[in-house]
C-alpha positions as CSV (number, residue, x, y, z in Angstrom):
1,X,-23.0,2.8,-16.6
2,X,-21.2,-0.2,-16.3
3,X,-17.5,-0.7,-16.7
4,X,-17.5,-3.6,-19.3
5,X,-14.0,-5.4,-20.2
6,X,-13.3,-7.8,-23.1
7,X,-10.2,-9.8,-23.0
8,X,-9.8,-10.6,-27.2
9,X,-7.2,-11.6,-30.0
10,X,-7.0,-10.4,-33.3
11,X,-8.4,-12.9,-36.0
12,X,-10.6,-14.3,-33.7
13,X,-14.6,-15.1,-34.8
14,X,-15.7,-15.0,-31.6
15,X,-14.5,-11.8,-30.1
16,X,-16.0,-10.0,-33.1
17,X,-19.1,-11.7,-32.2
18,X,-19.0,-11.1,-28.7
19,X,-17.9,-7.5,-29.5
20,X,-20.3,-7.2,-32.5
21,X,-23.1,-8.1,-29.8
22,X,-21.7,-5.7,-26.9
23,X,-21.4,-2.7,-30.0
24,X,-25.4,-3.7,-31.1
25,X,-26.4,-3.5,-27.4
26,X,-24.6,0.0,-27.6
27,X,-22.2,-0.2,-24.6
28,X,-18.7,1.3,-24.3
29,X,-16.2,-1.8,-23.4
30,X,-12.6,-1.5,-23.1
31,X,-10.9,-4.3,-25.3
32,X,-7.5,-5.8,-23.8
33,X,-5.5,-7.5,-26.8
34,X,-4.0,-11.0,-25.2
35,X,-2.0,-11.1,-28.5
36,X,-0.1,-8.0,-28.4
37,X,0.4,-8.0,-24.4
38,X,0.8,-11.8,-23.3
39,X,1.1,-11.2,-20.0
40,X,-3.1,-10.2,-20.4
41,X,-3.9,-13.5,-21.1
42,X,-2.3,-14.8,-17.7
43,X,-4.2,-12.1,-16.4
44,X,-7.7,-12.7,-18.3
45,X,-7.0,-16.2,-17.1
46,X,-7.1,-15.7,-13.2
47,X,-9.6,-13.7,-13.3
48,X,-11.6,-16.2,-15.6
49,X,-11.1,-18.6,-13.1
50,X,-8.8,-20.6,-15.2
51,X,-10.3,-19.9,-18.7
52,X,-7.7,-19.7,-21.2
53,X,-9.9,-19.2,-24.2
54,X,-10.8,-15.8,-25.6
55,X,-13.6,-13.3,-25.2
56,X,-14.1,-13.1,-21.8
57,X,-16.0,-10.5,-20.7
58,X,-16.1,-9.3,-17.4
59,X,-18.8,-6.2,-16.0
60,X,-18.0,-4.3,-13.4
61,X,-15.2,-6.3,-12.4
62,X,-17.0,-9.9,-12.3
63,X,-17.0,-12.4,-15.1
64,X,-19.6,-12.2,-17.4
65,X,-18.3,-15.2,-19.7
66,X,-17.5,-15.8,-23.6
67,X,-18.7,-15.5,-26.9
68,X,-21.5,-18.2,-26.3
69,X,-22.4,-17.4,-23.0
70,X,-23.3,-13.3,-23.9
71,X,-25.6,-15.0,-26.9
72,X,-27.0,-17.5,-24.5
73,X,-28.2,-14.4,-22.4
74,X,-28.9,-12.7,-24.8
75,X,-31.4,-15.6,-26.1
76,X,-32.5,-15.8,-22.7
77,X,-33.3,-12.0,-22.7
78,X,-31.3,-11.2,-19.2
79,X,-28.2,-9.9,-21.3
80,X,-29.4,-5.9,-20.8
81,X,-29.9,-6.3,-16.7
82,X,-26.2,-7.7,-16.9
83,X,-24.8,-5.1,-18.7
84,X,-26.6,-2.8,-16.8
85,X,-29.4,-1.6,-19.1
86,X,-32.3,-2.4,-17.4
């Protein structure tokens, strides 16, 4: 299975979307609190290729996107062969 990462904040609608979604989808994701540990943010930011906003997710090491882009491809129906459940 894939190794799914969400960069999040406490209090924030869209990571309990995003992680709401992942959770329905029934995937294991590690979640990395930018709050608590601010240097995660700096981090969740390079590897977002500048994003600053939280979620971003990332699967198997490469961005996935935010909140709006998992329900976009989730609309879209390709959401399962990117988290690797297809």
């Amino acid at each position: 299975m894939a190794k799914i990462e969400i960069y999040t904040s406490p209090f924030c609608g869209f990571c309990h979307r995003a992680k709401t979604l992942l959770a329905a989808k029934g995937v294991e994701f590690e979640e990395i609190d930018t709050f608590m540990a601010s240097d995660k943010r700096a981090e969740m930011s390079a590897r977002a290729g500048g994003r600053t906003s939280v979620p971003q997710v990332f699967v198997d090491g490469a961005h996935l996107g935010d909140s709006d882009e998992l329900q976009a491809m989730e609309a879209e129906g390709v959401l399962d062969a990117k988290l690797g459940l297809a």
